[in-house]
C-alpha atoms as one frame of an Amber mdcrd trajectory, in Angstrom:
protein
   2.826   4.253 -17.085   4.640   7.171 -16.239   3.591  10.982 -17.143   5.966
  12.785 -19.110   6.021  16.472 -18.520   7.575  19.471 -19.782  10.405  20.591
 -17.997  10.128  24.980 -17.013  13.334  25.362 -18.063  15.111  27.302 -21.193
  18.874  26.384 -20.730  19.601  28.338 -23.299  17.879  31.415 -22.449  17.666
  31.189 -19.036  20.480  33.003 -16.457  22.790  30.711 -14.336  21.332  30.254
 -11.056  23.206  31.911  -8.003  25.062  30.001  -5.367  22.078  30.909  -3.373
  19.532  29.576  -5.770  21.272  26.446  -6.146  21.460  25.836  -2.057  17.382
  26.508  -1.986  16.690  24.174  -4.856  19.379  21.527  -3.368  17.421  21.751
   0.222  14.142  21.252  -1.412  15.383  18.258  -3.066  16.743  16.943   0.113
  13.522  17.557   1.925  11.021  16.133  -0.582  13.490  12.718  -0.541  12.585
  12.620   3.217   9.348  11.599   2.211  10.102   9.136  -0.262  11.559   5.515
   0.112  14.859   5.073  -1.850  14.400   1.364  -1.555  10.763   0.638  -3.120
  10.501   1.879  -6.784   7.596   4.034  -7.628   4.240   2.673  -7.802   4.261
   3.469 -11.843   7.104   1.822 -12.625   6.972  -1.493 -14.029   8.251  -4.323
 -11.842  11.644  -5.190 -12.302  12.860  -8.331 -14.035  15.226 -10.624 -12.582
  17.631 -11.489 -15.587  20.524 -13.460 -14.419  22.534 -15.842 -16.597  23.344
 -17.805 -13.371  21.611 -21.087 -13.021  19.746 -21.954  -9.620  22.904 -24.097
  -8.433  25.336 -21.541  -8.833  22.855 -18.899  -7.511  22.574 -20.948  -4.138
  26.027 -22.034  -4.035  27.273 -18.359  -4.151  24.860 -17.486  -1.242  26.161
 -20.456   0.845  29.780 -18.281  -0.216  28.898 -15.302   0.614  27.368 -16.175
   4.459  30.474 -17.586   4.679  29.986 -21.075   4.564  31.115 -24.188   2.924
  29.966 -26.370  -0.072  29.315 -29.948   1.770  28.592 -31.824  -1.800  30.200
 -31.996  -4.694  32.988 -34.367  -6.651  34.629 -36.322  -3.272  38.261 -36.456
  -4.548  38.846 -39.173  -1.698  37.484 -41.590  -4.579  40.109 -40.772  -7.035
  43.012 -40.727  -4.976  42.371 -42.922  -1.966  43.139 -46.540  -3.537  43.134
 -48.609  -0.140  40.411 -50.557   1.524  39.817 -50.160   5.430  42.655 -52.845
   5.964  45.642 -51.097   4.140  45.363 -53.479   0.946  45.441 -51.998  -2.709
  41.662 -52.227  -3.767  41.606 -52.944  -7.708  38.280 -51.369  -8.244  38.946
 -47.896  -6.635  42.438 -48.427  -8.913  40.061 -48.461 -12.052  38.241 -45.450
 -11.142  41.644 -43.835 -10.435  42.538 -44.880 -13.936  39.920 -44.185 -15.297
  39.444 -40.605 -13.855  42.816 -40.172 -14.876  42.682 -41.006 -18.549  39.301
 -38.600 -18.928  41.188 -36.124 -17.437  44.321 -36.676 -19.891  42.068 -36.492
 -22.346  40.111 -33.416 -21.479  43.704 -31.740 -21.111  44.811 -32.918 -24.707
  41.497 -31.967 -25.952  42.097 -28.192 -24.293  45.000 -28.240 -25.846  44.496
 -29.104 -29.326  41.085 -26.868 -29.392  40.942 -24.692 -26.637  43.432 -21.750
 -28.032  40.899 -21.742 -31.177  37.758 -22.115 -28.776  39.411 -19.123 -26.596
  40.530 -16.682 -29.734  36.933 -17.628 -30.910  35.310 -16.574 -27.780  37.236
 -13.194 -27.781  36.678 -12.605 -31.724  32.824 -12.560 -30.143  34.012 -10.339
 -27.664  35.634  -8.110 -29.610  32.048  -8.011 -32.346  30.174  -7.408 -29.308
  32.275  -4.660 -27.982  32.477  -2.917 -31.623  28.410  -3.244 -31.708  28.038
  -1.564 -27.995  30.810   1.233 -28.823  28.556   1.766 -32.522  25.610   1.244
 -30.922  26.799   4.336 -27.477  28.152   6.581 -30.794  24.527   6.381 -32.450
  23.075   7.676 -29.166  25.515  10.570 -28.766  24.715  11.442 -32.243  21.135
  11.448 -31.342  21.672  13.880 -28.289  23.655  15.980 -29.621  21.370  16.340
 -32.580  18.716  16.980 -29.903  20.789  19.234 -27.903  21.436  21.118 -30.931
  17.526  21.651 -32.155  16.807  22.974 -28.791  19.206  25.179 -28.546  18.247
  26.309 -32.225  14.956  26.194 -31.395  15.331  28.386 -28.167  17.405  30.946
 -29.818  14.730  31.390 -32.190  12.489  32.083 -30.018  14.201  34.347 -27.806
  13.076  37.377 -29.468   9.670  36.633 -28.272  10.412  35.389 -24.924  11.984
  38.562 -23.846   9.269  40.344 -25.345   6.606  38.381 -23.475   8.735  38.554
 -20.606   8.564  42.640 -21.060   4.617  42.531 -21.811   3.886  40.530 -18.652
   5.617  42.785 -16.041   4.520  45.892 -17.611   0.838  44.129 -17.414   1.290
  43.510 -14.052   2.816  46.408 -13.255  -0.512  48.290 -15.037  -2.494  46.101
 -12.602  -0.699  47.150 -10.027  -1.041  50.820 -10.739  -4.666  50.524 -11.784
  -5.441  49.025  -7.714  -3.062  52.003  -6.188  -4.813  54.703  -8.007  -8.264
  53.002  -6.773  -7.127  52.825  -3.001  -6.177  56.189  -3.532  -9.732  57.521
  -5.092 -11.286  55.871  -2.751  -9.557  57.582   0.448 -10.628  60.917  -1.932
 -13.928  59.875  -1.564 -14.219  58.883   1.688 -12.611  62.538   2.375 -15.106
  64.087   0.405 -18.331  62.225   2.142 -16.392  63.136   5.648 -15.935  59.604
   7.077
């Protein structure tokens, strides 16, 4: 499980870093990524799950695609539309097939045509819910930011008041500290004058 922390930042309050500032902080970035591998995720994290709406055939027939290769199985055409034997004669059982691929196929076709415009404005009427329900769903998170956004900049405007006057307390403290160790260097050079060493 990861550790949330506090970020040591007060956007609101805080100055704009310098050109300077932002080419140190960019550097240290780059430096600490040296040391880190972009390709493993972090120990804490939980392992990723494969989600894929593919099924294992397509899965291994697109890898056989995508080294390039080719698809040796499959429907062979060659008994749909090759209706000779080996001696040139008209064979009447690969003519059935034939016909009888043919007529499924008709049929699929009429089929697609009587039902597939409803099947397809169907399909896109699901599209079109699911699109509405991610656009709803991205405008309820915006809301949510901004309303976050908002509360921390309220909140940080509050408190600026105090921040600039703990700011003030803390360098005049340490600039008391720092005064307090001066004037004891210097009494004790006085003192050391005095005893003669």
């Amino acid at each position: 499980m990861l550790v949330e922390s506090q970020l040591d930042s007060l956007p609101y309050l805080d100055a704009v870093p310098t050109e300077e500032e932002v080419v140190a902080a960019k550097a240290t970035i780059d430096k600490e990524l040296e040391t880190v591998s972009r390709n493993t995720p972090h120990p804490a994290l939980p392992p990723l799950e494969k989600t894929s709406f593919l099924t294992s055939v397509l899965e291994e027939e697109i890898a056989i695609r995508e080294r390039g290769g080719q698809i040796d199985r499959g429907i062979d055409l060659d008994r749909y539309t090759n209706l000779y034997d080996g001696k040139g004669n008209l064979d009447p059982k690969k003519a059935y097939v034939s016909l009888a691929y043919s007529r499924g196929r008709l049929e699929n076709l009429n089929l697609l045509n009587e039902y597939g415009k409803n099947q397809w404005l169907i399909g896109n009427d699901e599209l079109q819910t699911t699109l509405k329900e991610l656009e709803e769903n991205l405008e309820e998170q915006n809301r949510t930011l901004e309303s976050i956004n908002n509360d921390r900049k309220i909140r940080q405007e509050e408190s600026q008041t105090m921040y600039e006057y703990l700011q003030t307390r803390w360098k005049e403290g340490l600039k008391n500290v720092v005064d307090v160790n001066v004037e004891c260097l210097r009494l004790e050079q006085q003192l050391r004058h005095l005893r003669g060493e």
